[in-house]
C-alpha positions as CSV (number, residue, x, y, z in Angstrom):
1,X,0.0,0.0,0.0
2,X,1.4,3.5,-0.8
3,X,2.0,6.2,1.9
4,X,-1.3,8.1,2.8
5,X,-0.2,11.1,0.6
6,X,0.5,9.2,-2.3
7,X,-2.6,7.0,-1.8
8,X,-4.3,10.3,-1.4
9,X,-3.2,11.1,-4.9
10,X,-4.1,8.1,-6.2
11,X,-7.4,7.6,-4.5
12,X,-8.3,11.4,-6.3
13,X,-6.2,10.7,-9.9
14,X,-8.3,7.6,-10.5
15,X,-11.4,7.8,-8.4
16,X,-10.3,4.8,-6.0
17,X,-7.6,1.8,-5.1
18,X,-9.9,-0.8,-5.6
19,X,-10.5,-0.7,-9.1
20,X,-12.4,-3.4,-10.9
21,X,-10.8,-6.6,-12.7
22,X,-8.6,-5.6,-15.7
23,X,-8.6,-1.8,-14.7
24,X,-5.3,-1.0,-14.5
25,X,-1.6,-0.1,-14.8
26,X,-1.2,-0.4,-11.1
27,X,1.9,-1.1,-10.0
28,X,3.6,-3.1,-6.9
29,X,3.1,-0.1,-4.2
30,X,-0.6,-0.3,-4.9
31,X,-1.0,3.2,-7.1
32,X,-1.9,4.1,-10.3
33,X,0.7,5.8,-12.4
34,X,0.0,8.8,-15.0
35,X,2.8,7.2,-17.2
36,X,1.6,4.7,-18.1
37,X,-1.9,5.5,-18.7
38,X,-0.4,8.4,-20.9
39,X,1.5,6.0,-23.3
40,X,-1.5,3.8,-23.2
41,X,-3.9,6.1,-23.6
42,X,-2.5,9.5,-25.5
43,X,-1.8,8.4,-28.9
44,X,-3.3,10.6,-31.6
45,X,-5.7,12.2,-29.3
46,X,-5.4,15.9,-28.8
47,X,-8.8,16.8,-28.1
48,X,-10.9,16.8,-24.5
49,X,-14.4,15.8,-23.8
50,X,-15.6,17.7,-20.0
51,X,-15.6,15.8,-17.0
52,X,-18.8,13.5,-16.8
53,X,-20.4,13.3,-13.9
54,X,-22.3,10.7,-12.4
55,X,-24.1,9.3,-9.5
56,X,-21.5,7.0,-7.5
57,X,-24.3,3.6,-8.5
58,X,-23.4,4.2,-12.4
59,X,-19.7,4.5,-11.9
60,X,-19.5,1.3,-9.8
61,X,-22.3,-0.5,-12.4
62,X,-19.9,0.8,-15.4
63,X,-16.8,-0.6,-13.0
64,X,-18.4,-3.8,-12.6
65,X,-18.7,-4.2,-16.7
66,X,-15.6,-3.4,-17.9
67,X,-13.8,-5.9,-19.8
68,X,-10.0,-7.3,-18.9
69,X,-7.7,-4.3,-19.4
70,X,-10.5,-2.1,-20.3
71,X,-10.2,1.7,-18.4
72,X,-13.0,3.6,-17.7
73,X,-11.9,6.4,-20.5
74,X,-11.6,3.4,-23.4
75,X,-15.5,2.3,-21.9
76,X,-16.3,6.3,-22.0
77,X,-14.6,6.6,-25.5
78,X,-16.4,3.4,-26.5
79,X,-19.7,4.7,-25.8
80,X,-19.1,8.1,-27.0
81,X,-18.5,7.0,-30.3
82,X,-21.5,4.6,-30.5
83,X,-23.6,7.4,-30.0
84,X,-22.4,8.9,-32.1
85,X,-22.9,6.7,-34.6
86,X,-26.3,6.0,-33.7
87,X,-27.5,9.4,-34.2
88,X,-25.5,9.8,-37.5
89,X,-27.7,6.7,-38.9
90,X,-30.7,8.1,-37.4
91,X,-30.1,11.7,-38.7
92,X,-29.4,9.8,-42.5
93,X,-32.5,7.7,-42.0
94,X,-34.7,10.7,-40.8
95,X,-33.2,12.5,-44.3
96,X,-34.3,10.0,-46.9
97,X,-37.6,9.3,-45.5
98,X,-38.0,13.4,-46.4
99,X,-36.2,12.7,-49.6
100,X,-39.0,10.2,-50.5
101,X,-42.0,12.0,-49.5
102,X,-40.7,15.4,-51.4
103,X,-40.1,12.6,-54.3
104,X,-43.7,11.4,-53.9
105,X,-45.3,14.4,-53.4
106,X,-43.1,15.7,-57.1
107,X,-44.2,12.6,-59.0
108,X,-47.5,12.3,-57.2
109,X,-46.5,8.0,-56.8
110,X,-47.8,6.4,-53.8
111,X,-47.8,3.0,-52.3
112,X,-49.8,1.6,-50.3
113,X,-48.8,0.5,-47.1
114,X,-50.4,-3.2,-47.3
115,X,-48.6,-4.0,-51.3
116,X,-45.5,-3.3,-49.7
117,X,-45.8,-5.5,-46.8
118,X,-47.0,-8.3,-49.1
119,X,-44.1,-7.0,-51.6
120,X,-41.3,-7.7,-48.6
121,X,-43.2,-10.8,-47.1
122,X,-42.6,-12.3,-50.3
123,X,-39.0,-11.4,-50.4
124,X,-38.4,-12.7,-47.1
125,X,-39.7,-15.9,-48.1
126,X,-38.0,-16.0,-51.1
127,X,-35.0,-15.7,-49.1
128,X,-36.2,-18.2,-46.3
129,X,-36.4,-21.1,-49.1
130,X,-33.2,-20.3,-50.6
131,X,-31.4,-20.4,-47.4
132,X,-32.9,-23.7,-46.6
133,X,-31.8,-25.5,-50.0
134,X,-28.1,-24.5,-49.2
């Protein structure tokens, strides 16, 4: 165990000693240290994302999930960039829907709701028996 100052440091750096499994670049006196995490953890990345934060029940549930040498920031990072990508496909879905109702609404073609259910019913089928023969 470090001295209480330096376990002090620690226990503020990196939110705690008893980290969950596969948290860490901990070394033998029990700590934490900056160097490593920095070689680990700042390649290519110059930019900052503010402090999150969060009641002490989400930290330990996000603790509690992280994989074997998976830090809290690579989880944070993880998550960040799912979002992200979530909304990017909803804000592309969300623009061709509009793309095909200005396109409808130009050329005055409608479908109805029930032909193409039917319509992609059948082509699930279709691919159904195909899978089956192979």
């Amino acid at each position: 165990m470090p001295p209480e100052g330096v376990r002090g440091l620690c226990l503020k750096a990196f939110g705690g000693m008893n980290r969950a499994k596969g948290e860490g670049f901990r070394g033998i006196d029990g700590c934490y240290h900056v160097s490593q995490l920095q070689y680990r953890e700042a390649i290519m990345k110059s930019a900052t994302i503010p402090a999150l934060r969060v009641e002490p029940e989400l930290r330990q549930a996000v603790e509690d999930v992280l994989g074997e040498n998976e830090t809290l920031s690579s989880f944070m990072e993880s998550a960040l960039r799912a979002g992200v990508a979530r909304r990017q496909l909803q804000r592309e879905f969300i623009a061709r829907g509009l793309a095909a109702r200005e396109e409808a609404r130009r050329t005055g073609e409608y479908f109805d709701a029930d032909d193409v259910h039917a319509e992609l019913q059948a082509m699930l089928n279709a691919a159904k028996s195909e899978r089956e023969r192979h």
